[in-house]
C-alpha positions in Angstrom: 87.9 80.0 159.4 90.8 82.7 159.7 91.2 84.0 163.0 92.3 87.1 163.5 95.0 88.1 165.7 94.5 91.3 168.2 97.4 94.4 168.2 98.2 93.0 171.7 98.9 89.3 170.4 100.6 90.9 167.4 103.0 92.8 169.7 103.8 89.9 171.8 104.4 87.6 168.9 107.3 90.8 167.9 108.9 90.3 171.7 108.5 86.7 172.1 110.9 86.5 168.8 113.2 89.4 169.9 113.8 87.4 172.8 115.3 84.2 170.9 112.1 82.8 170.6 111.0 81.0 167.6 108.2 80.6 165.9 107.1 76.9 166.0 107.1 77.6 170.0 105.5 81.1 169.9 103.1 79.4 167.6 102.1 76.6 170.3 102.1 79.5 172.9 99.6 81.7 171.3 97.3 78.5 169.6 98.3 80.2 165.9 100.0 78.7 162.9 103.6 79.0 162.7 102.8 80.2 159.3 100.8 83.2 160.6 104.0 83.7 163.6 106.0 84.0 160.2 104.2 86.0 158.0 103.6 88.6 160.7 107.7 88.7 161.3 108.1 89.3 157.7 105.7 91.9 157.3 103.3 90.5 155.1 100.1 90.6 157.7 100.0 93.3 160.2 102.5 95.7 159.0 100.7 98.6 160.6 101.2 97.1 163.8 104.8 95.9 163.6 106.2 98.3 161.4 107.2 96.2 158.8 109.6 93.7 158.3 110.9 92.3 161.5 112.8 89.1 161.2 115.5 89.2 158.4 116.7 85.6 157.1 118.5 83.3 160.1 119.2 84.5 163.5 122.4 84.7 165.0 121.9 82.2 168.2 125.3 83.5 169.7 123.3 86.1 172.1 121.3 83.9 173.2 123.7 81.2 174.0 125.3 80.9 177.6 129.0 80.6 177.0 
């Protein structure tokens, strides 16, 4: 059975990943699929909510590093 997400969880799953984190983790965080984490980020489930696309091929970890 799908389960479907709420604008709220949609939103979060958008600033969880702007804030360097990925989707396996935001997966476990939320109890969704990592799938679902990445079909929403690519705009192909919610797009209404997010806008559209929102993660565009590999991050660049350099902000988020400490050095």
């Amino acid at each position: 059975m799908r389960k479907l997400l709420t604008e709220s969880q949609v939103m979060e799953i958008v600033q969880l990943f702007q804030s360097g984190m990925g989707c396996n983790k935001i997966a476990k965080r939320l109890d969704i699929s990592a799938d679902v984490c990445r079909a929403v980020l690519r705009g192909r489930n919610y797009r209404k909510v997010t806008g559209g696309r929102v993660m565009h091929g590999k991050r660049d970890l350099s902000q988020f590093s400490n050095g």
